[in-house]
N, C-alpha and C positions, 0 to 999 in steps of 0.2 A: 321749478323754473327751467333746469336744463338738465335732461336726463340720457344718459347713453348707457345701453343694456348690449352685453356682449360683442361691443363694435369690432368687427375686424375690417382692414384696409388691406388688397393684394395688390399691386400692380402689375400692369400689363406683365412687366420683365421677371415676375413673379415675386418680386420682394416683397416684405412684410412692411407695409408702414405702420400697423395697429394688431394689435391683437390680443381679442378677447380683452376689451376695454369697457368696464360698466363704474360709473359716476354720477353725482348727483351731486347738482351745485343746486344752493337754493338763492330765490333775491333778496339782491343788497350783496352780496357776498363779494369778497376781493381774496381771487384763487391766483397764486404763484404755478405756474408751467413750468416746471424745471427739467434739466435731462444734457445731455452733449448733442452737440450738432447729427442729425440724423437719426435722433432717439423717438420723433412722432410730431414734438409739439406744431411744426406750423400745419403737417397731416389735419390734426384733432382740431384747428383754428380753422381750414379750409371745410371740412366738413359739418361745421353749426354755420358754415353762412350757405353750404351746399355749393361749393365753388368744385365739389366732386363730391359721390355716394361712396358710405359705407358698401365692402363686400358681403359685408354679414352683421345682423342686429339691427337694431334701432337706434333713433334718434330724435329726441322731442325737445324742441325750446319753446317755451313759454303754449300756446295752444297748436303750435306746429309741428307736426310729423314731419320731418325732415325727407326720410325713405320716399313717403307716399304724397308728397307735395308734389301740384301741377307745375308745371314751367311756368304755366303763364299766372303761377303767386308766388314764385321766388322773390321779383322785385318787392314785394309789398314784406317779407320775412326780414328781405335786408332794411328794410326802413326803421326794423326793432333789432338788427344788431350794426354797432355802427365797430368798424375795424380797423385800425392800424398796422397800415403792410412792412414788411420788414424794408422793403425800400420806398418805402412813402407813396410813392405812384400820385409825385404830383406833374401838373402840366406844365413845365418850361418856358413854355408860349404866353400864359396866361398868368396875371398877377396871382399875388395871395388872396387877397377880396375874391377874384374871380375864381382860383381855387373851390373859395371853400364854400363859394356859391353855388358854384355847379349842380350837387347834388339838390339843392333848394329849388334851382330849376324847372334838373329834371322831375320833380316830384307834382311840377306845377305851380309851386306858391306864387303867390304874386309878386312884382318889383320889390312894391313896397315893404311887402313881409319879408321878403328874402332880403334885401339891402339889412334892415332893421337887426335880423337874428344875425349874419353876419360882421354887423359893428359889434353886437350883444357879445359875438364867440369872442374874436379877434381880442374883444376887452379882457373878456375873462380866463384868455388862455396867456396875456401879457403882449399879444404883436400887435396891436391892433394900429399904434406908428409906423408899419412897414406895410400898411392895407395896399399900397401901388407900387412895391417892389414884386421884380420875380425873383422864382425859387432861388436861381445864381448868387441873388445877391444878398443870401441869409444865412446864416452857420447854422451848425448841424444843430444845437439846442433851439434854434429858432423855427427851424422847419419841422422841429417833431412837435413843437407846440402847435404849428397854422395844420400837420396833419391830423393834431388830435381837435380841435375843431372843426375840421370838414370831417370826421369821424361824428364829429355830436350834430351836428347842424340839421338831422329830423327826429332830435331828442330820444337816442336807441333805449332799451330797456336794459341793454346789454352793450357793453364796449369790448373787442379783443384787440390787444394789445401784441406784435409779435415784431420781440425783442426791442423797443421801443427806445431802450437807452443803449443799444450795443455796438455803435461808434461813436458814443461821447463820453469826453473828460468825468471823472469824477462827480464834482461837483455841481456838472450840470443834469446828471443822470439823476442823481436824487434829486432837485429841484424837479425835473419829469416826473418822477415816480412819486412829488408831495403833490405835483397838481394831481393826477390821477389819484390819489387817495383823496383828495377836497371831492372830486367828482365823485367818488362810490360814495363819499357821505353822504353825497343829495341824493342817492337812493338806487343809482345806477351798478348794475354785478358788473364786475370787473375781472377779466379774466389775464394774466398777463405770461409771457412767454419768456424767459430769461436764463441767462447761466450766468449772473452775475450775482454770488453768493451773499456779498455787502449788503446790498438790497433786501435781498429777502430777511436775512438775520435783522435789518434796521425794523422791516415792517412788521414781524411775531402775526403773518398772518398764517390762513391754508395753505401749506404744500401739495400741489402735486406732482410726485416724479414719475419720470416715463426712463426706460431701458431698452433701448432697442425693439419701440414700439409696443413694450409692455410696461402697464402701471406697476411699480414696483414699490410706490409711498405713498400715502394720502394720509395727513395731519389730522384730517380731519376725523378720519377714523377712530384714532389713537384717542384723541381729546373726545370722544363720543362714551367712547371705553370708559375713561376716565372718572367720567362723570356719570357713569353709571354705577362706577364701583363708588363710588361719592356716597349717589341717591340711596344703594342699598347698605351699604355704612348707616347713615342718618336714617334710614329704616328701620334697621337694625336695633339702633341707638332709641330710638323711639320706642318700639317693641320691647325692648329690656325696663327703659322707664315706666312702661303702662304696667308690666309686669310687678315693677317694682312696686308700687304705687296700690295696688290692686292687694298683695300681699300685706301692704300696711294698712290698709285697711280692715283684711280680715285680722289682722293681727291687734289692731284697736277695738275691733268687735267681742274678742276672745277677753280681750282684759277688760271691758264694760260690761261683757256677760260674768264674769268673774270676781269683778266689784259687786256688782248686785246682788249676788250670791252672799257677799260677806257682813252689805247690808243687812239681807233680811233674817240671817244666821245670826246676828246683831240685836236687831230688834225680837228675834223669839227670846233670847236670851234675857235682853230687859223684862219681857211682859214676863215670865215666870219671877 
């Protein structure tokens, strides 16, 4: 699904935003971005929508070369990942409805269709009561729900999430973080950016941490590990019983060839 093979990021001023970063997320997956402020993660979110190129490596989501994509097929790459920006980047001017239409739009859909998928999000992200307020007049858990539907609203394959709960209360942040998990269970990979530990620890999902633009964790790995040392256990365990088993067999054969013997040892014995 989403692949990156030795990525590195320099920029102009020569910093490192990446480096030597290879991962593999597969779909359906719900991966934690973890790390402190200026450790990679929005870098590594800007680079699968190609909003900038890797310095060095590859990059593949889903049938897209990231590196070697035209300009004129980015639009149609972002229509399969839909993204939440760490400041929302919604319109002031323009209601929520008209929000999270925009993209519906510009993709072409029709009135109808785009009216229709727009009450559909609004419903199921919980605003859909506030469709003709603007942004001003919504708190911070409100606005990260209407921006996580204009993030869904041309059904991405892929959502990225960056920092999605990191100006809200508590308890509104994990209510954010259940709807996003109802979303990866309909099918959708989920990638999410955070340094909010609660979170992660609630979810027992994928970590992965970044360090000053190096991976320096991935769960995923470990738990791979894991269960390989698992499968070759139960191998193992296998192998020993067939063993066993094969043994008692020849060992039945030894004492049925050695009965017989004392049979017919038996019978010379009567006939004399």
């Amino acid at each position: 699904m989403i692949e990156l093979q030795s990525v590195s990021k320099i920029f102009g001023t020569g910093v490192a935003g990446l480096t030597d970063i290879s991962l593999s997320i597969e779909q359906g997956e719900f991966v934690f971005l973890i790390g402190q402020t200026g450790s990679g993660k929005t870098t590594l979110l800007r680079l699968l929508i190609r909003e900038t190129l890797p310095t060095e490596g590859s990059i593949v989501v889903g049938e897209w070369d990231i590196v070697k994509l035209p300009e004129n097929k980015v639009a149609s790459l972002r229509k399969k990942i839909g993204i939440i920006f760490q400041d929302l980047r919604l319109l002031a001017d323009k209601t929520i409805f008209e929000n999270v239409m925009l993209p519906l739009q510009v993709a072409g859909r029709s009135d109808i269709e785009a009216k229709n998928r727009v009450e559909e999000l609004l419903e199921e992200v919980g605003v859909l009561e506030h469709r003709d307020k603007f942004p001003v007049q919504l708190s911070g858990g409100e606005l990260q729900r209407v921006a996580i539907a204009r993030a869904l609203a041309l059904s991405p394959e892929v959502l990225l999430a960056d920092e999605p709960t990191g100006n809200l209360d508590e308890a509104t942040a994990f209510e954010i973080v259940d709807l996003l998990s109802r979303i990866n269970e309909s099918g959708t990979t989920i990638i999410m950016a955070t340094h909010n530990p609660q979170i992660v620890e609630k979810l027992k999902k994928r970590v992965v941490e970044l360090h000053k633009g190096s991976l320096v964790k991935d769960t995923k790995k470990v738990t791979d590990n894991k269960k390989q040392e698992t499968e070759n256990k139960k191998d193992g365990e296998k192998k020993k019983e067939s063993e066993n088993k094969k043994e008692e067999v020849i060992q039945e054969f030894v004492l049925d060839g050695d009965t017989d013997k004392d049979l017919k040892k038996e019978k010379k014995e009567e006939a004399k």
